[in-house]
Kinemage of the C-alpha trace (Angstrom):
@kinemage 1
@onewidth
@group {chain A} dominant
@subgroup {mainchain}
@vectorlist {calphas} color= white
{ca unk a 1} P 37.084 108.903 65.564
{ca unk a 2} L 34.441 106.009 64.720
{ca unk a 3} L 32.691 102.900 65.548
{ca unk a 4} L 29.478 101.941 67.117
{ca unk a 5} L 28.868 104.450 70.615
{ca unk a 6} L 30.231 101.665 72.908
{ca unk a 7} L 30.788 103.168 76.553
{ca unk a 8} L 34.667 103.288 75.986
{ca unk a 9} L 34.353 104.746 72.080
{ca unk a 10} L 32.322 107.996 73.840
{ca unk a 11} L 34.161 108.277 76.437
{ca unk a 12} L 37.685 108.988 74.032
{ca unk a 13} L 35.583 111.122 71.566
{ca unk a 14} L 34.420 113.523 74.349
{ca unk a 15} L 38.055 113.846 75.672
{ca unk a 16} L 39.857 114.092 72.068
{ca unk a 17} L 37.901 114.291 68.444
{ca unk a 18} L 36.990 116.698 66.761
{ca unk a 19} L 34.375 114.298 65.109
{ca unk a 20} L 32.626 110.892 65.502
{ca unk a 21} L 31.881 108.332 62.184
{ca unk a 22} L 29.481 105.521 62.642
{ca unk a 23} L 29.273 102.288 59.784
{ca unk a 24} L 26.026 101.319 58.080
{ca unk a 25} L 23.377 102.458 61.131
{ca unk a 26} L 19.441 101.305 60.938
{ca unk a 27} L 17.663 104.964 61.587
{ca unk a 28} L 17.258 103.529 65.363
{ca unk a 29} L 21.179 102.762 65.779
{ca unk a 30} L 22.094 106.356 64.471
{ca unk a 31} L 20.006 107.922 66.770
{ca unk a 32} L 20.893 105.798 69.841
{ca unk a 33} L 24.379 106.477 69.242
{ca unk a 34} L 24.102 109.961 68.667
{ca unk a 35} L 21.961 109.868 71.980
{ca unk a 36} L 24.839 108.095 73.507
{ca unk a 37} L 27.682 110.726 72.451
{ca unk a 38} L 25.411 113.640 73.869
{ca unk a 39} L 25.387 111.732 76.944
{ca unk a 40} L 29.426 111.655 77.065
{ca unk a 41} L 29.855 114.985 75.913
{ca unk a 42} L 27.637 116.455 78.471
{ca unk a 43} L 29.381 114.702 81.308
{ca unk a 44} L 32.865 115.398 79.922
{ca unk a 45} L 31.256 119.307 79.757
{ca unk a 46} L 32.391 119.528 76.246
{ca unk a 47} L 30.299 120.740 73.256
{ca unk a 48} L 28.603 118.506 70.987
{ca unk a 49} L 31.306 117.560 67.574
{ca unk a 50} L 29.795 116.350 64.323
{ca unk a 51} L 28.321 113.667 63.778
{ca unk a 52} L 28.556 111.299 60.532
{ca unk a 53} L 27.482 108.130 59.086
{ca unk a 54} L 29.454 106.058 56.339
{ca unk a 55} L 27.276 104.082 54.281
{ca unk a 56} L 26.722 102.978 50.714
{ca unk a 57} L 24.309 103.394 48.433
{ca unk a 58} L 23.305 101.835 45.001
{ca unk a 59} L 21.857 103.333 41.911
{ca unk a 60} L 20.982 102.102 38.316
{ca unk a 61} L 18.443 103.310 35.669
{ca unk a 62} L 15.490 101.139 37.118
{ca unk a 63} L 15.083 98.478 39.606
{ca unk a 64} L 16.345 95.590 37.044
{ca unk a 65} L 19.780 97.341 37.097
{ca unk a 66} L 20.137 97.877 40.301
{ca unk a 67} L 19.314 94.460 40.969
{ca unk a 68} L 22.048 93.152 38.743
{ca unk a 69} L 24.119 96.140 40.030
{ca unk a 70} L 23.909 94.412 43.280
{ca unk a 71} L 24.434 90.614 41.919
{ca unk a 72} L 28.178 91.597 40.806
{ca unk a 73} L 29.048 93.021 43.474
{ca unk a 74} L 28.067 90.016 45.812
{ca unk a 75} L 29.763 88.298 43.303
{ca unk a 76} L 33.011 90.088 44.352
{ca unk a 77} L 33.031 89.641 47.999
């Protein structure tokens, strides 16, 4: 299951998954979420399931190509 930790989103992943995938977190958000699933687990009395993060990341030889790296693929959305 996935999304942001909303009240309703924890509330379904401490009755039924068997793991929980947040989008594109700041360091704060993926904590505060992960805070918030605790929170639902423990009151559901169910064990803590994984927790992952889908993000992206881009690389290039040096700082110029990853900067052009990035330019097409603006250019594309």
């Amino acid at each position: 299951m996935g999304g942001n930790a909303r009240p309703r989103s924890c509330a379904l992943a401490a009755q039924f998954a068997d793991e929980y995938n947040t989008v594109y977190p700041t360091v704060s958000d993926a904590r505060q979420r992960r805070k918030q699933l605790l929170a639902a687990y423990e009151s559901g009395g169910r064990e803590p399931i994984p927790f992952s993060i889908m993000t992206a990341v881009m690389a290039g030889a040096d700082e110029n190509d990853v900067r052009d790296r990035l330019t097409r693929v603006a250019r594309v959305r």
